[in-house]
C-alpha positions in Angstrom: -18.0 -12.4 28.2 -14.6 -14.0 29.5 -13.9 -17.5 28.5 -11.7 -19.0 30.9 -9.5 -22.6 30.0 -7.7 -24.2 32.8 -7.1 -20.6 34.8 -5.7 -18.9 31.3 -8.1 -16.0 31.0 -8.7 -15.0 27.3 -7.2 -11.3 26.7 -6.6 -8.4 23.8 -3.3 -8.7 23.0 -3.2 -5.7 20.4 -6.5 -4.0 19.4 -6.7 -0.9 16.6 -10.5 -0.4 15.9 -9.8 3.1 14.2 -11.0 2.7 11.1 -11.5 5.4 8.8 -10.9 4.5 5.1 -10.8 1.0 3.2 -8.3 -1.2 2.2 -9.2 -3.6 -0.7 -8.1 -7.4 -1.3 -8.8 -10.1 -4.3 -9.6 -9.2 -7.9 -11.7 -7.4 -10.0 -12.7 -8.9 -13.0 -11.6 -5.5 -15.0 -7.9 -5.6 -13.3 -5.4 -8.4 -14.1 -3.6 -8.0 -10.4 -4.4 -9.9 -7.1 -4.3 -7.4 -4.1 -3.3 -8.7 -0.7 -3.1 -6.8 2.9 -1.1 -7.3 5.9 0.0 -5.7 9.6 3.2 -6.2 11.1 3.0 -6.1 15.1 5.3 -6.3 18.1 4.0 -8.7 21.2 3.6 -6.5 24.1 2.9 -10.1 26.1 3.9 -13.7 26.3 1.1 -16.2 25.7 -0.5 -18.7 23.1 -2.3 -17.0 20.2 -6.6 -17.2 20.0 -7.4 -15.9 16.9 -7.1 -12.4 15.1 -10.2 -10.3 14.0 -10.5 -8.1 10.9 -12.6 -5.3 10.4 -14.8 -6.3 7.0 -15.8 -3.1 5.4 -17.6 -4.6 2.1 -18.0 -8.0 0.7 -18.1 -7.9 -2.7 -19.6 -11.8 -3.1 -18.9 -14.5 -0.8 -15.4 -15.6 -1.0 -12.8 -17.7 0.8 -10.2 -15.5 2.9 -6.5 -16.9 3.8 -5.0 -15.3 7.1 -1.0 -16.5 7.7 0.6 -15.5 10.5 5.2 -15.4 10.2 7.6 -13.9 12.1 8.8 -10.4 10.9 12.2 -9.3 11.2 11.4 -5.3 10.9 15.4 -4.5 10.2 15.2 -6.2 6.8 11.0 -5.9 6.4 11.0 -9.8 5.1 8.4 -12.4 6.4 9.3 -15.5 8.0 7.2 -18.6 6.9 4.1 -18.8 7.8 4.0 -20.6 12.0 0.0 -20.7 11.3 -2.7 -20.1 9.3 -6.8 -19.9 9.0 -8.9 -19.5 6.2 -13.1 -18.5 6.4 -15.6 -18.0 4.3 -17.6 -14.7 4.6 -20.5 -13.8 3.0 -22.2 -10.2 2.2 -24.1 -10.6 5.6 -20.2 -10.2 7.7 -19.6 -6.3 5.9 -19.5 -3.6 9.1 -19.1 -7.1 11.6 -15.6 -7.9 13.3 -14.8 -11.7 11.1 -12.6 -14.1 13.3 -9.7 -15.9 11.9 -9.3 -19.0 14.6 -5.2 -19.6 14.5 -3.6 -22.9 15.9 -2.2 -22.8 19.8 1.0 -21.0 18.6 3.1 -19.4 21.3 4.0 -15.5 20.8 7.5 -13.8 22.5 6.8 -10.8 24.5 9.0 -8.2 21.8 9.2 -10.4 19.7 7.7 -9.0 16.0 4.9 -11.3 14.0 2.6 -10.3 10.9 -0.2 -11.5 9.5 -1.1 -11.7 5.5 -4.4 -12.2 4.3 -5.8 -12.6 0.5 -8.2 -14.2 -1.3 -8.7 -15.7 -4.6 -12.2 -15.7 -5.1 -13.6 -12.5 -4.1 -13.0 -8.6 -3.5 -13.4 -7.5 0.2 -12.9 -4.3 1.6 -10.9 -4.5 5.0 -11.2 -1.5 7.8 -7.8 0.5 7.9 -7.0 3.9 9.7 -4.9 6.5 8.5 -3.1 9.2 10.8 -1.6 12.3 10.7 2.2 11.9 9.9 3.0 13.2 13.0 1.5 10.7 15.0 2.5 7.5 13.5 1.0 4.3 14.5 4.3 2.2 16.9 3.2 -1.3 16.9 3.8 -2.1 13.9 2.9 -1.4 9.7 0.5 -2.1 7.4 1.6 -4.0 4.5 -0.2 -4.2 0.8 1.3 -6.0 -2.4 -0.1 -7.4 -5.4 0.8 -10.1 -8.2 3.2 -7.4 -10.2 4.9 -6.2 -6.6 4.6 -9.3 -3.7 7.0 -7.6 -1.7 4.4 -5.1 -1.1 5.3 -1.6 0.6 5.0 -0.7 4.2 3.1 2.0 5.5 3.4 3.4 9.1 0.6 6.0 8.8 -2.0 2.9 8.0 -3.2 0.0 10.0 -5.9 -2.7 9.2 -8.2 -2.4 12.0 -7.6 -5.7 14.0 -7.9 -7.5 16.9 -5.3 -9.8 18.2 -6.4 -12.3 21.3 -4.0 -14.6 23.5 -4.2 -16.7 26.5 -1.7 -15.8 28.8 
């Protein structure tokens, strides 16, 4: 279904569904760190942001998650502040479903490079990633993963969270 709002038609932006391993955020109760997840993309369009979808492999328990999006300047890998942000509550029911982070009408450059961040403090949930071959890396963007004892995080560009990125053009 197409939602339509004033003649701006709803569209995929970016989309990488591949999902083919499991990348984890929160806290155990056995490990003293706080993992967090992230992807890095470049705007292939002009338009005002919709939302951004995550694949949710497992919930743990039902938890809060945070989403930020920033601008990402790829030369230096650093995050801008965050320009939005959404946070949801899922429950065990939303493991194997697409969950929807609804973002604020934020405008996105065509080129112009964004990321989004997403943790949570009261839960562990496994998020849908891909991994390729490292002859085929993925070019939009990279996966990002950190924790309390490293927050700048490494970058990855053989992983991707599998996400969904929608935009009014």
């Amino acid at each position: 279904m197409q939602t339509k709002e004033t003649g701006s038609q709803l569209h995929s932006l970016l989309s990488q569904a591949k999902n083919n391993t499991t990348l984890w955020i929160g806290h155990l109760q056995a490990d003293p760190n706080d993992h967090f997840a992230g992807q890095t993309f470049t705007c292939t369009s002009e338009g005002r942001l919709e939302n951004i979808q995550l694949f949710a492999e497992t919930v743990q328990r039902p938890c809060d998650i945070q989403l930020s999006l920033h601008e990402f300047d790829n030369g230096s890998k650093t995050w801008g502040p965050a320009i939005g942000e959404s946070n949801l509550e899922v429950e065990k029911s939303d493991q194997q479903q697409w969950i929807r982070f609804p973002l604020p009408a934020l405008h996105l450059k065509k080129e112009a490079t964004y990321g989004f961040r997403v943790h949570t403090d009261n839960g562990m949930v496994g998020l849908g990633e891909a991994v390729t071959s490292n002859q085929s890396p993925f070019t939009f963007g990279y996966e990002w993963n950190g924790d309390s004892d490293n927050d700048l995080g490494r970058y990855y560009s053989f992983f991707s969270l599998a996400f969904k990125i929608y935009m009014r053009a």
